[in-house]
N, C-alpha and C positions, 0 to 999 in steps of 0.2 A: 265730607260728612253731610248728608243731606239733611234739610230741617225743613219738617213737616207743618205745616198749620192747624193749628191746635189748642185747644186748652185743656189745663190739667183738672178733666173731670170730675175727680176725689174733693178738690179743695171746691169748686163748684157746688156737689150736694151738701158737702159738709155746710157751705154757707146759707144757703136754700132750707136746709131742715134747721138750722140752730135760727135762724129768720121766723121759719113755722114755729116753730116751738115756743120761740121769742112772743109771738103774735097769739097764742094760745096759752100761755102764761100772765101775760100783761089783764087779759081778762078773767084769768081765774083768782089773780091776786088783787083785781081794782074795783069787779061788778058792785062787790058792798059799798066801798068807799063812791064810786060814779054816782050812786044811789042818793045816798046821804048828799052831795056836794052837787051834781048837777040834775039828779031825777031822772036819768040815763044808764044805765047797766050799764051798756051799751059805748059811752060815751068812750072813756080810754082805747077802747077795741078798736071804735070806728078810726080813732087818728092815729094807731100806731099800724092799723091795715093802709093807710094814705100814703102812712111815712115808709112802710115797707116798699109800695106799687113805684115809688118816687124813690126809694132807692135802688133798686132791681133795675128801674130804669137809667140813672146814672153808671152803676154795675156794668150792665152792658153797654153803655156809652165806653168807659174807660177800658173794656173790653179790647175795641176796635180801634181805637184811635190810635196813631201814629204815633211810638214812643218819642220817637224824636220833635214831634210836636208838644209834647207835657216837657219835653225838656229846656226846649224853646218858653215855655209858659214858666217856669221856675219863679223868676224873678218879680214878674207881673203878678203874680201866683201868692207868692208871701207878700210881697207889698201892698197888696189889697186885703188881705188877712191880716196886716198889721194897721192898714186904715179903720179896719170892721172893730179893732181892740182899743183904739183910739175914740172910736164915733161912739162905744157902750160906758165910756167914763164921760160922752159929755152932757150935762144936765137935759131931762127932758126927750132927750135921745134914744140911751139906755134904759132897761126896764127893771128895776128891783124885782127880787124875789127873796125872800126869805132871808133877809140881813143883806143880800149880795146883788150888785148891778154889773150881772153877766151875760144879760141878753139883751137883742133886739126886736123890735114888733116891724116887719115887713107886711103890709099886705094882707096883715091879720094872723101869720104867722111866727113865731116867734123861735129865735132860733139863737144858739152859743157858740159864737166868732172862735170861741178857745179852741173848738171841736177841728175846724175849719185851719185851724191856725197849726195844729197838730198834720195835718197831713200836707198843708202847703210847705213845712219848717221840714220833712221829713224830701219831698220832692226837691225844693232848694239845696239841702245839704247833697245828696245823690249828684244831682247841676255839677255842684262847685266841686265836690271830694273826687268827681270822675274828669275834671277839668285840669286841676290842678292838685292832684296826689300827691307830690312829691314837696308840695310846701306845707302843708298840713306839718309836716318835719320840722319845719322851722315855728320861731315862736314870734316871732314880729311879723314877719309877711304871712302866716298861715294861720296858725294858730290862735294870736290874740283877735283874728279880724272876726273869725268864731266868736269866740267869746263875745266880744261886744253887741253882734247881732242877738246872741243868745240871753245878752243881757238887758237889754231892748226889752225883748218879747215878754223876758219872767217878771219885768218892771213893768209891763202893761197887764201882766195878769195877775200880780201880788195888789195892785191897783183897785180890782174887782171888791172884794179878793178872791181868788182863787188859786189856795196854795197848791190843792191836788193837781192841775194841769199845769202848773209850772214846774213841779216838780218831775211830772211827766214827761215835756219837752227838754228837761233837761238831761233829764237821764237817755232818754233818745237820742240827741244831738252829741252828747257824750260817749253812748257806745257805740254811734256810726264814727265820730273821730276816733275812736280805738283801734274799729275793726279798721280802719283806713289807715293806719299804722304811725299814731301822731304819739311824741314820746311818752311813755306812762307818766314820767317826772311830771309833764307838765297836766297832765289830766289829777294826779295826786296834792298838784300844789294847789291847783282851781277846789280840789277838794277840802283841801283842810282851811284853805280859805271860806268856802262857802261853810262850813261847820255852824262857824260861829255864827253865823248871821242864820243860819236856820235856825240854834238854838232860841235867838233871839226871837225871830218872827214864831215860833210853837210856843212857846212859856213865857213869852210876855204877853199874848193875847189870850182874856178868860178861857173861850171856849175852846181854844186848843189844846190848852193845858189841861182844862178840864179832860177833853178826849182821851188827853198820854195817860192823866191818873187813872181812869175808867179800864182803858185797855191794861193796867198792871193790876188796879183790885177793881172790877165790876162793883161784887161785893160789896163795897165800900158806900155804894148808893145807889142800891137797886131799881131806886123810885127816880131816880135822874137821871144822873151820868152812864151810870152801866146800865140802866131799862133797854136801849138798844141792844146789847150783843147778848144780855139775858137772855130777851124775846127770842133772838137768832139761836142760842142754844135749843130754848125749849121746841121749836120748830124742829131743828134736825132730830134733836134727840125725840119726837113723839112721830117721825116718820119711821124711824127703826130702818128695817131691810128693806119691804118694798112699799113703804109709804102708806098713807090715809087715803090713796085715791085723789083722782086729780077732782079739784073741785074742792074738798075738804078742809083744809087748812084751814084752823082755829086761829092761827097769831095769825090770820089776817085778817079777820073781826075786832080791825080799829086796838093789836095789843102790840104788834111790829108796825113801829114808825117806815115811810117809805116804801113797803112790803112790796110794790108793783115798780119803783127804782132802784136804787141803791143795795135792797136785801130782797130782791126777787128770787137769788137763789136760796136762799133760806124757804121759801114759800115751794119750790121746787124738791130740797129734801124732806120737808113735809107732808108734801103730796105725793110723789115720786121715787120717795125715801132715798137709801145709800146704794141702792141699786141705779137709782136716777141721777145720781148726783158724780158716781163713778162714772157714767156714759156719756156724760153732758163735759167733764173735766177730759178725757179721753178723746172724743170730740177737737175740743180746742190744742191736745197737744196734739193728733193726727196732722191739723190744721197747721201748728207752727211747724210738725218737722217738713212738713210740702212745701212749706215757704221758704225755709232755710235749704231744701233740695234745689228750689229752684234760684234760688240765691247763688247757690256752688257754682251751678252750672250754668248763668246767665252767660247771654253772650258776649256782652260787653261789661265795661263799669260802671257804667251807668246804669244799665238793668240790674248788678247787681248788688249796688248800693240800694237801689230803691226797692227790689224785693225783700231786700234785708231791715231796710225801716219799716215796711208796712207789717211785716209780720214782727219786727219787736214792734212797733206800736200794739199792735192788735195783741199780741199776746200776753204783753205788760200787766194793761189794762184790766184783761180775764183774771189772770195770774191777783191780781191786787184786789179786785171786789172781791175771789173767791177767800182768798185770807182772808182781807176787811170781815166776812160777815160769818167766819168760824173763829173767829180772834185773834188769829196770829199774827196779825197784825192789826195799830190805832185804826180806830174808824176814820174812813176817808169816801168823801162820796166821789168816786170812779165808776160808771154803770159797768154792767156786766156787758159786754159789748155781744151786739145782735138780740141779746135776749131783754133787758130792759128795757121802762118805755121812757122815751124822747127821743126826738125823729130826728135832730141833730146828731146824736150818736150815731142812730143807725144808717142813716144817709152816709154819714162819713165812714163806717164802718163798711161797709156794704163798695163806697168807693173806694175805699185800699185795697178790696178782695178782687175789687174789678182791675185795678193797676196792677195787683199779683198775676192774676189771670191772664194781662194782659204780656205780659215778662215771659209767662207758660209756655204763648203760642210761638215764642223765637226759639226756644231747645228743640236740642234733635227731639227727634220721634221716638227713638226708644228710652228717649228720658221722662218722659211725659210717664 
């Protein structure tokens, strides 16, 4: 069977238009607030256009590059992403932000290791699961050596804190050991064991526990706790079918906390209405099933382990803010991936699409 050189052009626009889109939302959700905070409309726009040019450019790096080279990089790959999660708890190092010391200032740019650490933990696991598949089966030599590193990591980011990205990596690291055919027993028993300690860490910490009551009755304190997923409401619900017109949006007049992060799509059914917000969701499921095609039919194990984590990573992700900010699920800040602004996201976002791409160009030709 011959195999042609190639990539799979669907997943290509797809990422390219939700990037646009990403880059023309960020400024119709932030010009107010840039205004007020730095005298710049302008301001959000110019750095998440930097962070797009800066990713498109990694994109096509990971494009080209030699798989078997990223595979060779694994190791080096997570061990520096787990030095970057180390160096943002040490005093003076890391930078606070908003309760939480999860980034770093490089160079004037400032950037979150977790992001980084999610796609190095996703290429590692692909390394090892395509190396030795058949011990993953066992639970001493396979299985618990997972665990441990995976408990490393969620210890380095519960640290921050940052419970959403550890829960992230976890779930990730756990459905590639599934699909790799590691026993359920032992993935159920890591479960019910983790239970408890999740309870722990959500409802002994105020603001978390706060989040779980809010998301069961908003209601309850419309003026605090629930004022986020309210706003989020009154947003979709005042876009209706085809929206206010882009530009429009009233809960982004400083009433939706985050509106240009975290609840950018809210700002998007608003504008764009249920018309726009169908397209944009349809979009990212286009997206994951090309990814999971090219998962099937990778050539190796290794391609298609690693197609198969970038797209549950990426898809996760989507899949969670778009709950998070319709309510069906606790608030949890997960960007909207491609479309929110911070250049960490999309940088890393933009390089998984490029390692998917890159998986693309080895299937035959008529699979593309």
């Amino acid at each position: 069977m011959e195999v042609k050189q190639g990539t799979d052009n669907s997943i290509l626009v797809l990422a390219v238009c939700l990037t646009c889109l990403g880059v023309v939302m960020v400024f119709s959700s932030s010009s107010i607030m840039a205004v007020r905070d730095y005298g710049d409309s302008l301001y959000f726009l110019k750095r998440q256009g930097i962070y797009a040019v800066l990713g498109f450019g990694v994109m096509a790096l990971l494009m080209r590059i030699d798989l078997e080279i990223l595979r060779k990089a694994a190791w080096p790959v997570l061990g520096l992403c787990t030095l970057l999660l180390v160096a943002v708890l040490i005093p003076g190092v890391g930078k606070k932000i908003g309760g939480a010391t999860r980034w770093l200032n490089i160079a004037g740019f400032t950037f979150q290791p977790a992001e980084f650490v999610k796609i190095g933990l996703v290429l590692f696991m692909a390394h090892s699961l395509a190396r030795k598949q058949e011990k993953v089966k066992r639970f001493r030599s396979g299985f618990l050596s997972y665990m441990l590193i995976l408990a490393v990591l969620i210890g380095l980011l519960l640290a921050q804190p940052d419970l959403g990205s550890a829960v992230t990596v976890a779930v990730v690291a756990t459905t590639m050991l599934m699909v790799a055919g590691t026993r359920l027993s032992y993935l159920a028993g890591i479960g019910l064991i983790a239970l408890p300690f999740l309870y722990f860490m959500v409802m002994n910490v105020d603001y978390r526990r706060r989040r779980i009551l809010a998301f069961l009755n908003p209601w309850d304190d419309p003026s605090n706790t629930g004022f986020q997923i309210i706003q989020s409401w009154i947003a979709f619900g005042s876009g209706g079918a085809f929206g206010q017109g882009l530009g429009e949006s009233k809960q982004k007049l400083f009433f939706l906390p985050e509106a240009h992060t975290d609840f950018i799509f809210s700002v998007i059914g608003e504008e764009l209405g249920f018309i726009g917000v169908i397209v944009i969701a349809a979009m990212f499921m286009l997206l994951i099933l090309r990814g999971l095609r090219i998962s099937l039919n990778a050539p190796n194990e290794f391609s298609c382990f690693l197609a198969f984590g970038v797209t549950l990573l990426v898809g996760m992700q989507a899949f969670v803010n778009m709950a998070v900010v319709m309510g069906m699920v606790p608030t949890k800040g997960l960007a909207l991936p491609f479309i929110s602004y911070g250049g960490t996201s999309l940088v890393t976002t933009l390089a998984a699409i490029g390692i998917l791409l890159n998986v693309s160009r080895h299937l035959p030709g008529e699979l593309r």
